[in-house]
N, C-alpha and C positions, 0 to 999 in steps of 0.2 A: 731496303726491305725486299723480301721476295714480293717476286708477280705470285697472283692468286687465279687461277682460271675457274669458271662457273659453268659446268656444261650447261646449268638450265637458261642462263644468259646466255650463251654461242646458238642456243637453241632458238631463242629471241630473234635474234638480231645476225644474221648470215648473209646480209646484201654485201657485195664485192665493199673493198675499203674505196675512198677517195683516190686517187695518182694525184703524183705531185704532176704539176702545170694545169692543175682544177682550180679553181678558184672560188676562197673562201671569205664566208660574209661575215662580218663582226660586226654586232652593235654597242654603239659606244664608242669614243673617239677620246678618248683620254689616254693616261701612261699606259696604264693596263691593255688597252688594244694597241697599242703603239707598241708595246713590246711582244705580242702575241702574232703583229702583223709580220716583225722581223725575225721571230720566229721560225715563221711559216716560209719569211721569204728564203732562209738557209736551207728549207727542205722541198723547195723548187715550186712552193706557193705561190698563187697572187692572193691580196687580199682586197676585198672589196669595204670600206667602211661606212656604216649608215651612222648618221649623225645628225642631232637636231643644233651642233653649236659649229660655227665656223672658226676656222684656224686652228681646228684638233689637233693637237700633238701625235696621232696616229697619221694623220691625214700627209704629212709629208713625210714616210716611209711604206704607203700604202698605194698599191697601183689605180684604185679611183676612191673616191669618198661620194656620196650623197649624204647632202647636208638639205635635210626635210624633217616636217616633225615626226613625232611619234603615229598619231592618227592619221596621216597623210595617204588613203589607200593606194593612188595612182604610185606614187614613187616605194612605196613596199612593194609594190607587183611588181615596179620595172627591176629595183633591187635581185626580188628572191629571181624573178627569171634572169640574171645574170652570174648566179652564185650556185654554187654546187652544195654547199654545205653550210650552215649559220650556226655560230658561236655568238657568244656575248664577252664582255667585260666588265657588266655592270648587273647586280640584279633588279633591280630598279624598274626593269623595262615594262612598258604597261600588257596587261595580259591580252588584250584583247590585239595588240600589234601581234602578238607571238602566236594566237592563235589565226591571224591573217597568213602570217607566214608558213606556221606549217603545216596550211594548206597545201604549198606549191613547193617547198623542198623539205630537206631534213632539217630541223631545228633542235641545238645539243646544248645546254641542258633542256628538259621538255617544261611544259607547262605546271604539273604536278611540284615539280625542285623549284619553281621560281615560288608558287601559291606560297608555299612555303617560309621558304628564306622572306617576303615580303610583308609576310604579316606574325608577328613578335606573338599570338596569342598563340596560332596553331603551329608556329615553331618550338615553342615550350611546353604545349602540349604533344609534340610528335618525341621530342627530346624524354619528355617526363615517363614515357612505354618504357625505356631502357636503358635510361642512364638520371645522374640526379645533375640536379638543376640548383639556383638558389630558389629561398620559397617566394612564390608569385602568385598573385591574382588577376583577374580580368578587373578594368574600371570601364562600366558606358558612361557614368552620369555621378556627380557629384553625392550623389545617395549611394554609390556602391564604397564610397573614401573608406568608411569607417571598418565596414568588415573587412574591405582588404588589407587594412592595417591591422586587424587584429589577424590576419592569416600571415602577413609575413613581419611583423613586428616594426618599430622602429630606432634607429633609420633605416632609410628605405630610400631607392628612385625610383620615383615616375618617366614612364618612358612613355611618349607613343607609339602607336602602335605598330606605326608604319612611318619609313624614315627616318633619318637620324642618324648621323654619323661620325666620329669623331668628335662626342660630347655631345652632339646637337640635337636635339629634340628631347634632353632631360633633366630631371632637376634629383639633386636629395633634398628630401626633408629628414629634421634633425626628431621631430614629433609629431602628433597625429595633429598639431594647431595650426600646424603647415601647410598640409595636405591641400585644404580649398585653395590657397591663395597660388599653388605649384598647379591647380587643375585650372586654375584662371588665366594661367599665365602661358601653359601649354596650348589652349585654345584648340584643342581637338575635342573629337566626342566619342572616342575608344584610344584606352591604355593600358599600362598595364604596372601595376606596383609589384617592386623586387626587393627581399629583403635584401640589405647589407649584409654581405661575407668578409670576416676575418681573417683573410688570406694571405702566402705565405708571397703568394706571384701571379703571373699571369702565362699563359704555355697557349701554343696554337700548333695544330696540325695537318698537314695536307695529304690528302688521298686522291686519285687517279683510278677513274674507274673508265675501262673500253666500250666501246659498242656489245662487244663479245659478254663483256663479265670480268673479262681480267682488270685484278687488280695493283697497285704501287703504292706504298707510301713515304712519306722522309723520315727522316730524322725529326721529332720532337722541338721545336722551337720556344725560347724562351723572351720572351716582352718585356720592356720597359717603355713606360710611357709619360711623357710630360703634357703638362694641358690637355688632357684628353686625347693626343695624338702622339701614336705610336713612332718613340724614339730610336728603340735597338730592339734586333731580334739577333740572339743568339743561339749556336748549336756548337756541340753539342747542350742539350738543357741540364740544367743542376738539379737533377728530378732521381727516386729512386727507380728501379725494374717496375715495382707495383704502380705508379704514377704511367710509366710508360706504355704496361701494357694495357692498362686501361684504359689509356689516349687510343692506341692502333685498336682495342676493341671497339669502343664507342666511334671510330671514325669507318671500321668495316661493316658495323650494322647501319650506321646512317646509311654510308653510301649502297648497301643494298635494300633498306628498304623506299630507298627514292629510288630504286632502280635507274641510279647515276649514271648518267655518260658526262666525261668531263671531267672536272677537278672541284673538289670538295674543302675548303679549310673550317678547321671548327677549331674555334675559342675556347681556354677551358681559364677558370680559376682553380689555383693548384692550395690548398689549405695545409695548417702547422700539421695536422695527423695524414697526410699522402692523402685524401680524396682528392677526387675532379670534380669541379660541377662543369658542366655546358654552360656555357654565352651563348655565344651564338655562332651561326654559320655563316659562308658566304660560296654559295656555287659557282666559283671562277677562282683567276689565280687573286692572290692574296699580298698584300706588304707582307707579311712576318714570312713570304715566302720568296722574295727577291733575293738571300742567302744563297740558293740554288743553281744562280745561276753563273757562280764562278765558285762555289763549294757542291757541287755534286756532276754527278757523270752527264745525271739529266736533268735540264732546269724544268720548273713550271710552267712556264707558256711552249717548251717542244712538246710536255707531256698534253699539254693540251692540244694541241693541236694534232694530237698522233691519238688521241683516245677519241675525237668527234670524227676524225677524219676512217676511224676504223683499223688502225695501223697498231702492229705489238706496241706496249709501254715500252722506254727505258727503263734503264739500272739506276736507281734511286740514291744508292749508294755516296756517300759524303767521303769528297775527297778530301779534305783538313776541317779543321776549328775556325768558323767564320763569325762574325760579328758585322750586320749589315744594321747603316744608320743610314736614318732619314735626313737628307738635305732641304731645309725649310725655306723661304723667301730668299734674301740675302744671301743667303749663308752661301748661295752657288756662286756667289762672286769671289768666295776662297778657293778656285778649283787650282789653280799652279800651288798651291801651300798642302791642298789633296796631295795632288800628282807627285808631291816629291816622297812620297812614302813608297818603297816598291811594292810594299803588299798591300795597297789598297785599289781597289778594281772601281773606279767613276762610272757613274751610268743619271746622264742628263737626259730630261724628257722634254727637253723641246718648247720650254713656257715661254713664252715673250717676257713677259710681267710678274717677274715677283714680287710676292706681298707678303705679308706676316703670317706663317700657319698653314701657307700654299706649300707642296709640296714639289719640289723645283727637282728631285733626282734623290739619288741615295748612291752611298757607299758600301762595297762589300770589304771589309778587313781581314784577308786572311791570314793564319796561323799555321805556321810549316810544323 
């Protein structure tokens, strides 16, 4: 897709870019920094990785790691004062760490994009200004069950409100006699009920927005998903023009009104008449965007790293028809019966231990 330039964002934001041989801080030590560290290291990066868990799959492709908690000030201070510039991999991160830190350097995404992504009410509330959503209510308390079922019907799931991933932290109910026993069972005390959509598929999309303003997005990706966890993402998507440009609209007003730095993916359910609703977001690189990185000119984790670090976007541009699968526990112990396919591109993250539903690597399959 074309870059998008914003004078009133270059206006913003005109500090010199990062040089390569700065060194960049990531929080989070999973796949996702792991492959943003080797990223960074192609373009003459070092990375520095803060982590509360030891033996990060980042951690050994990364020139240091600090393995301290989240609340830990001493070791945040010693961090930011070694690091030039701070990315994440996770949105997850507690606010009050992020606001320690960008005290003392630049931190990409800001605090405002995390508020955000983090709490499921005022995400569908920021989502519901400009684009549609499925129908949803707020739940605090066990007395809110009943009208929020009468606002989005049922079935329906209960999500909390915060957290949750890959299935986890939600239930459907099939009627409203459900309802109590799903709020018992969640054990939180804010949520939120989502009607049930009749949809055709599932589509995610990634956007790239600079320090500047400029913008990048991909190609359209399409999902399939087993147990709640995301099995294939495909591109090109089997979507019409109007499904499309409504994915790159809905993903150029998000990322400007968070006033994005970084990279942006957002979930959409694609229905039988071509709408979109929004899911959700996730301010960092994305599974459904692992595709990129042997089907387009510019992966994911370069673009990130070149849009925190203040550097032009790449060319977005998709070079063939890819189909990247998720490699789940075991299954990475079939990697010579991979390899024997020549259009398939392996990329292991480094896990000791797989288990059932872990995600041990992915495959990209290309199509000439």
């Amino acid at each position: 897709m074309p870059l998008t330039p914003s004078t009133t964002a270059r206006e913003r934001d005109n500090t010199p870019p990062v040089p390569p041989g700065s060194v960049i801080g990531i929080l989070g030590g999973g796949q996702l920094g792991r492959m943003l560290s080797l990223a960074a290291a192609r373009m003459g990066y070092a990375c520095h990785i803060y982590t509360p868990d030891h033996d990060s799959p980042a951690s050994t492709v990364s020139a240091k790691t600090t393995v301290a908690p989240w609340d830990s000030r001493d070791h945040l201070a010693a961090f930011a004062d070694q690091v030039d510039v701070i990315t994440l991999e996770f949105e997850n991160i507690p606010l009050d760490c992020l606001d320690f830190l960008s005290q003392r350097t630049r931190v990409h995404p800001s605090r405002p994009v995390l508020e955000t992504a983090q709490d499921r009410i005022k995400e569908k509330t920021f989502f519901s200004a400009f684009a549609q959503t499925a129908p949803w209510a707020p739940v605090f308390s066990d007395n809110d069950l009943m009208h929020a079922a009468e606002v989005t019907g049922t079935p329906a799931i209960l999500k909390t409100n915060r957290l949750g991933y890959d299935g986890k932290g939600q239930i459907r109910v099939e009627t409203q006699a459900e309802l109590a026993k799903a709020w018992d069972t969640l054990k939180t005390d804010c949520a939120i009920l989502e009607g049930f959509v009749a949809f055709r598929g599932e589509a995610s999309i990634l956007i790239a927005r600079g320090r500047n303003g400029e913008t990048a997005s991909w190609d359209l990706a399409w999902n399939e998903h087993r147990n709640h966890i995301l099995d294939t993402s495909s591109v090109p998507a089997p979507v019409s023009e109007i499904v499309t440009a409504e994915a790159l609209r809905i993903a150029h007003e998000a990322a400007k009104r968070l006033d994005l730095t970084g990279l942006l993916a957002l979930e959409f359910f694609v229905t039988h008449d071509d709408r979109i609703l929004v899911n959700e977001m996730a301010p960092r690189p994305h599974n459904s965007g692992h595709w990129t990185m042997d089907g387009s000119y510019t992966d994911q984790f370069e673009q990130a790293i070149r849009a925190v670090c203040g550097l032009p976007l790449g060319d977005t541009r998709r070079r063939c028809a890819v189909t990247m699968k998720n490699v789940l526990g075991h299954d990475v112990t079939n990697w010579p019966m991979i390899l024997e396919n020549p259009l398939a591109r392996l990329h292991l993250y480094g896990k000791a231990s797989p288990r059932p539903g872990r995600k041990m690597g992915h495959i990209n399959f290309l199509e000439g």
